[in-house]
N, C-alpha and C positions, 0 to 999 in steps of 0.2 A: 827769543832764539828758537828755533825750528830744530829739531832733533827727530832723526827718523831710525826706528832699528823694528826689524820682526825676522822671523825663521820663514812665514807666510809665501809663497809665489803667487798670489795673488794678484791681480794687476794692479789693484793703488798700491800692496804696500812694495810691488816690483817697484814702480813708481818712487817711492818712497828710498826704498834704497840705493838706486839710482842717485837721487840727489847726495843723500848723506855718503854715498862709496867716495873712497877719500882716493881714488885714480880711477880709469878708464880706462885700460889695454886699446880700445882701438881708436881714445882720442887722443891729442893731443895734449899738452897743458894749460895751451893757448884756449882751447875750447871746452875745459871741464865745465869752467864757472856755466858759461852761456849753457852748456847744456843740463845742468844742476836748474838755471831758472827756467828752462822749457820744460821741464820735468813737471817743476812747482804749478808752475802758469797751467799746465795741461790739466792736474789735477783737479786747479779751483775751476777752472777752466768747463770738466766732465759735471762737476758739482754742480757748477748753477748753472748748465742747461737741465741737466734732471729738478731740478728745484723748479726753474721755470715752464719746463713742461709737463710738470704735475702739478702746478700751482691752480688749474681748471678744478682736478678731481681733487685737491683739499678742502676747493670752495664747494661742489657740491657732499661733500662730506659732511660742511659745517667745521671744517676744522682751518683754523686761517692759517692762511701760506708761511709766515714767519715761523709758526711751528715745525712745519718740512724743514726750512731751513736749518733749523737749529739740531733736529733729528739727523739729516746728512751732514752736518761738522762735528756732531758726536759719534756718529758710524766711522769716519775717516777718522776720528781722532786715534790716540794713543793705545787708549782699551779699545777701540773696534776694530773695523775690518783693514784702514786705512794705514793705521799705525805710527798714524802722524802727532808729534809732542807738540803743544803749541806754548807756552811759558812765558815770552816777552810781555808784561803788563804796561812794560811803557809806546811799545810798538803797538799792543791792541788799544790805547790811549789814543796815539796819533792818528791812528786808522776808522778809531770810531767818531774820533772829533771832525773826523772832513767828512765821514758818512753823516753826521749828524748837519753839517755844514749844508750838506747836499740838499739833505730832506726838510732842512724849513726854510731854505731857501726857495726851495719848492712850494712849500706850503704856503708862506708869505706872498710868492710870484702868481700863483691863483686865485689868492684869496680877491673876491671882490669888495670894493667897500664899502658898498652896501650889507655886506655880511658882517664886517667890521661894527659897521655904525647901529645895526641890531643887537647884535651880540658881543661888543666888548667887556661892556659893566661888569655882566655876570661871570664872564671868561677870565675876565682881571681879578676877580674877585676868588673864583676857584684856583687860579694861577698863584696865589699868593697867598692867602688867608684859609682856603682850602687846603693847601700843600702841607702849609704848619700844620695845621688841627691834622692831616692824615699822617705826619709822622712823627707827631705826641702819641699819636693813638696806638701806631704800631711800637712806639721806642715803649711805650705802657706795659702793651702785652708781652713781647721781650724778653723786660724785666720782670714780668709775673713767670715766664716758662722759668728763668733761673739763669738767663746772661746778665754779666756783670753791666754794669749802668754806663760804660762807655761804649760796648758791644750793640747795646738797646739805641743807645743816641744814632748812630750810626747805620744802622739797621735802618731804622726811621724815616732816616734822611737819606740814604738812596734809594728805597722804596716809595716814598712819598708823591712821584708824579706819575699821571699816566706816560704812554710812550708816542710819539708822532708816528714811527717808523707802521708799530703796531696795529693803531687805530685808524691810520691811511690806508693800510692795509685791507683790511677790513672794511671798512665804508668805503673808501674807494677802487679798490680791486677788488670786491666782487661782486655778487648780486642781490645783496642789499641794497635799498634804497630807503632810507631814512627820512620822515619828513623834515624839510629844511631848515624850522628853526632849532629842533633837534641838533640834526647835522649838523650844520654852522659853531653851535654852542660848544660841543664834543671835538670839533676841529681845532676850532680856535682853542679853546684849552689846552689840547695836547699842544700847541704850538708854545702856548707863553708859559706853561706851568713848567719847562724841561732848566730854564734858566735857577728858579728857584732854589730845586732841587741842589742844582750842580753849586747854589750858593752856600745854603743847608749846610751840605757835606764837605766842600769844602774850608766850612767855619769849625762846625765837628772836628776834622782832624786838626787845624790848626790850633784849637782848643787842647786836644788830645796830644798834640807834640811841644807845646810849650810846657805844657804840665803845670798850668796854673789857671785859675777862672776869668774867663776874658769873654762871659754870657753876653755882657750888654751890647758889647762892637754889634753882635747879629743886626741888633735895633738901628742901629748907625749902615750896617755895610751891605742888609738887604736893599734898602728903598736905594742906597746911595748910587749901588751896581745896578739895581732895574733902570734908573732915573739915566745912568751913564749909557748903557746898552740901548735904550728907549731912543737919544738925544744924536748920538755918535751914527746909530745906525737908518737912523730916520734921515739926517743930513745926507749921508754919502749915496741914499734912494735917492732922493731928491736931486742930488747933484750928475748920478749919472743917468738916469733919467733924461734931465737937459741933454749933459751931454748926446746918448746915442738921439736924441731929437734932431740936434746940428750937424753930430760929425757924420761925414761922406766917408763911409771905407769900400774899399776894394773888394770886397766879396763878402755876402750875406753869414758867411761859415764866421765872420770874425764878430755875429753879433752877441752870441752864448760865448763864448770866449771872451766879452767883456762882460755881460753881466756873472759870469762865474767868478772872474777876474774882482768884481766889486764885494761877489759873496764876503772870498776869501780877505777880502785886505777890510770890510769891515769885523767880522772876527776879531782879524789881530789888531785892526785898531783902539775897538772897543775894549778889548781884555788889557793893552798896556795901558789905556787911560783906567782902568781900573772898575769898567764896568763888567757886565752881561755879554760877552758876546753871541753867545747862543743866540738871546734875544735881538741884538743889533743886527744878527743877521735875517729874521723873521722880519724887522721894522725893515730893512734895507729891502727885500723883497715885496712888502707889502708898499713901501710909498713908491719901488720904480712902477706900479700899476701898467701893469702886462696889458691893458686893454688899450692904452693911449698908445703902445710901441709900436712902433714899425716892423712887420715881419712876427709879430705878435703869439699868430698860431702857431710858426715853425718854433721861435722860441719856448713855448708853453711847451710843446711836445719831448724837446731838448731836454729839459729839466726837468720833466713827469719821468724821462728814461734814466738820468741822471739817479733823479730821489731812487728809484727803484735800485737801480747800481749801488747805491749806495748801502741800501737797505738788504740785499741782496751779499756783499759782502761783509758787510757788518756783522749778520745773523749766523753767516756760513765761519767767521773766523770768532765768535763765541761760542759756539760750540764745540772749534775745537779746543778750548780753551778749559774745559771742567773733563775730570775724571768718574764716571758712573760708580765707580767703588769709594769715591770721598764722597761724596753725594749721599751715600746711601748711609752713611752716619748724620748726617746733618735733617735725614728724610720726617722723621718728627715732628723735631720742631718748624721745617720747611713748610710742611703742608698745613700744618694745622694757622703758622702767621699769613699762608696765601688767603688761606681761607676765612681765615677771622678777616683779612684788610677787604679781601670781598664782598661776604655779608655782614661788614661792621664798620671795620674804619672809614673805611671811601663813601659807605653809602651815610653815614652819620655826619661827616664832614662836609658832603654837599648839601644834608640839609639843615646845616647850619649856616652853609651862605647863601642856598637861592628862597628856601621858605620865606626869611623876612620879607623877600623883593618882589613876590609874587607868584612864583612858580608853584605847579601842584603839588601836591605827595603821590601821585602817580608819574610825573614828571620828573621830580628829583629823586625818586626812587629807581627810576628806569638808567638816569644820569648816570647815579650812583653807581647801578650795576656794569655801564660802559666804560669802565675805568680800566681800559688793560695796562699792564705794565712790559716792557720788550728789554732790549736789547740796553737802553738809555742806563737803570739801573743797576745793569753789569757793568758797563762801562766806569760807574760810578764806583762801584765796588772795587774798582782796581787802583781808587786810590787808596784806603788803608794799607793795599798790598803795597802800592810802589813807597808810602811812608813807613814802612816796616814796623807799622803798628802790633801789638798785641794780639792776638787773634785775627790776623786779617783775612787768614785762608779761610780759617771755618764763613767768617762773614760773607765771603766769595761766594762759598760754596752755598749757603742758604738763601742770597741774594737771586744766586740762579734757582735756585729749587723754586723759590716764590714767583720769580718769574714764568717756568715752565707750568707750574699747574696754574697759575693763575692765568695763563693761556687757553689750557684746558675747560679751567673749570668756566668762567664769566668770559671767552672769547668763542667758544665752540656752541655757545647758547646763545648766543648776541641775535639769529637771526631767527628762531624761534621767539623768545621774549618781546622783540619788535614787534613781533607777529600777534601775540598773545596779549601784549598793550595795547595797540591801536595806532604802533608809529610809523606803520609802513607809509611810504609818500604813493600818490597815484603818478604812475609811471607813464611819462610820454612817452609814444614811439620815437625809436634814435631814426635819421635819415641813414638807409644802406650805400648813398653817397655823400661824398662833403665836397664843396667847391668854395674853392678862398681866393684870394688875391693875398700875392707874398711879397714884399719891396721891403729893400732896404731904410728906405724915405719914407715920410711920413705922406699919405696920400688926400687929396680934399673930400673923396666917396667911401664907401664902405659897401660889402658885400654881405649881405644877414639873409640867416636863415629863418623859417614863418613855415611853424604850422596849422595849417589849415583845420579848423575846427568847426563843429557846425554853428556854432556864436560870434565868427567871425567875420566880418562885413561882406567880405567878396567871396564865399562859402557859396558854389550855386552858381556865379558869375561869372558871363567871358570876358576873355581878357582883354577885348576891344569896348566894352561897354566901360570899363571902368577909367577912369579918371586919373593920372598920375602927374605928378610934377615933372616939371620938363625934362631936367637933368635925371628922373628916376627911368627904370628899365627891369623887367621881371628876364633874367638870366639861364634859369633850370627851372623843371619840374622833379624831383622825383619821387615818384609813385609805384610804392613796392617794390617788385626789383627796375625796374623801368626808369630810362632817364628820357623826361620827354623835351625836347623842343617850344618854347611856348610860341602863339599863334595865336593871332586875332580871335579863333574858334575854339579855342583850349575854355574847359570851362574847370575852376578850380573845385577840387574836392575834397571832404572829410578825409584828413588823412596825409596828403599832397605835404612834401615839404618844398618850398616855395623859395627860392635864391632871388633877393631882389639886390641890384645897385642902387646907387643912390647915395646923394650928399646928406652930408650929417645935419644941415639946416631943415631937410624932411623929415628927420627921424618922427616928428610927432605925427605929422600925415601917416607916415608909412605903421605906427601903430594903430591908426585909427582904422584904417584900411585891413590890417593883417594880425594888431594884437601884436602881444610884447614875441621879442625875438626870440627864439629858441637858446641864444648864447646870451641872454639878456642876466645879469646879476641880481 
């Protein structure tokens, strides 16, 4: 529930009382409501274009964007400027479960799987076997500060995963650039490890409300629910996949409207059979394989804007959801568990799963330290509250606290440390144009990009001397700000990103000639 009151004239919390004035003198009765939600809308509305157009200078700060976030839903809240109460734990439930929907839905719709087939082992392995060991470790220290052993468990177990929202964030919104096997491994983990968690804690409290020891189901209801979420949401990729292959619709706008459409109904499908759906929605996005779609790029783009959206309100409606003055009891013990899970639990836990397998100890130390926690966590915390558990608020409250410095502390360093290991990746130039081809249908050609390098075959060579399969065709040049024309006399150079057509039976000519494609997995 939303409750607005301040003395302030302020413009949010005008704003603010606006909504909550229980009449209008110059409206109608007919028009309170609608203007009670344009009030609201306008707020969140001012919020995340400021979030979004600061989201540049957090990155050159070194401070990730999810942090602003959280900073502007704690200024608007209740104790700040905004003066807004936010309280519904079931309504921040609903809201962060489709934002979450969003972002590995995302996550899974990009993933290539090639990245899959590099790095799943070790990602399944952190996702599952690393989670436990991270929230033994924390439910441990907990209970050495002096919380009671069901406050510890708990604790543990919504702490325990990294965050998708966060670490997307971070590696892929800004200017980090990660080397790939790196990347890939930290992605893909935050993607599969978020189900765990939510099963963890889920077990926790049902433990905790029966009031009797019901340990072993874990053993039973972990693998049961990955296996169900894995199965459920891998089919329903698969299936609509096919389908958007065959069906002919009426305008390109209805192609994101069916794969959101499949997000969503695998979700609920997998959670009534009794699995993951978190996870059924990752496996749902990763088998429809965005590269075989039709309309492919617009789609990608869709649901890169989507995840954002998502993450975007997620961050901005937890924040207003904590009070700075309950916080500030809980600050303690808050910073001292961020800090131990940082340089202790997280980074001990992955080298217990990737040292056996072969990874370095500068490797799994670097892992270790990319472990951030976001928004997922809080989310999680809000079930002890809505089960009207024992202590649920303080757990709230510390839940947040570990999230906020554990942002600070192992997020706001992320791209120094990169620096400072040796993970930075060599960065190619991006092209300052993009030229696609967009259809509803599936097409027999493809349009790729190729940049031009000096070890590249046609590096130095005109376009007439060179040799092309028949149905092939070089499309654009562009060079620098320049978009050139190609031409018999066009000679290609270091640098040149190179727009070819061409049937998907050339693809190996056309690496031979130009080297792997710029959007190549």
């Amino acid at each position: 529930m939303l409750l607005f009151s301040s003395p302030s004239v302020t413009i949010p919390r005008m704003i603010a009382l606006a909504i909550n004035s229980p009449a209008w003198p110059l409206l109608s009765p007919a028009l309170i409501e609608p203007a009670r939600t344009a009030a609201l809308l306008l707020l969140f509305g001012v919020l995340g274009l400021i979030a979004v157009a600061s989201s540049r200078t957090a990155d050159r700060l070194g401070v990730p964007a999810v942090l602003v976030l959280l900073i502007l839903g704690m200024l608007a809240g209740r104790e700040g400027f905004g003066g807004v109460a936010f309280n519904d734990y079931h309504f921040a439930f609903r809201l962060g479960t489709v934002a979450l929907i969003l972002i590995l839905f995302e996550g899974g719709f990009n993933t290539s799987p090639g990245t899959l087939r590099s790095s799943l082992a070790p990602a399944a392995l952190l996702a599952t076997v690393g989670v436990a060991l991270t929230a033994g470790i924390v439910a441990a220290l907990a209970y050495l500060f002096g919380l009671d052993l069901s406050e510890s468990l708990l604790i543990g177990a919504v702490v325990s995963s990294t965050d998708t929202a966060a670490v997307f964030a971070v590696l892929r919104g800004g200017s980090l650039r990660l080397q790939p096997r790196m990347s890939r491994l930290i992605e893909l983990e935050s993607c599969l490890n978020d189900p765990m968690a939510v099963i963890l804690t889920t077990s926790v409290v049902a433990v905790l409300e029966h009031h009797h020891p019901i340990w072993w189901k874990l053993f039973v209801d972990v693998p049961l629910q990955l296996l169900i979420g894995s199965v459920v949401g891998a089919a329903l990729g698969v299936a609509a996949r096919t389908a958007l292959r065959r069906l002919r619709l009426a305008s390109t706008g209805l192609l994101p409207a069916f794969t959101l459409a499949a997000a969503f109904a695998s979700f609920g499908a997998a959670t009534l059979a009794g699995g993951s759906g978190f996870l059924a929605v990752y496996m749902t996005g990763l088998m429809m394989d965005a590269q075989s779609l039709p309309f492919k790029n617009g789609l990608a783009r869709v649901h890169a804007a989507l995840g954002w959206l998502g993450q975007i309100g997620m961050f901005l409606m937890l924040g207003l959801m904590v009070r700075p003055s309950e916080l500030l009891q809980v600050a303690g013990i808050g910073v001292a568990l961020a800090v131990l899970l940082a340089v202790a639990a997280r980074p001990l836990a992955v080298a217990a799963c990737l040292l056996p397998i072969g990874y370095s100890t500068k490797e799994t130390t670097f892992i270790g330290w990319v472990g951030l926690r976001g928004a997922v966590p809080v989310i999680l915390a809000t079930f002890p509250v809505m089960a009207h558990l024992p202590g649920a608020q303080r757990i709230f409250n510390i839940v947040f606290f570990v999230v906020v410095v554990n942002t600070l502390f192992p997020g706001a360093t992320i791209r120094w440390v990169t620096r400072r290991m040796g993970f930075v990746a060599d960065e190619k130039p991006a092209p300052d144009a993009v030229l696609e081809i967009n259809s509803p249908r599936p097409l027999s050609g493809e349009v790729k990009s190729f940049l031009i390098e000096p070890s590249v075959a046609v590096c130095g060579a005109r376009l007439r001397d060179i040799e092309f399969p028949q149905a092939a065709a070089v499309m654009l040049i562009v060079r620098n700000d320049d978009l050139l024309a190609p031409r018999g006399e066009t000679v290609f150079q270091p640098g040149d990103h190179v727009y070819v057509f061409f049937n998907r039976s050339d693809q190996p000519m056309m690496d031979l000639l130009f080297g792997r494609s710029e959007d190549a997995g």
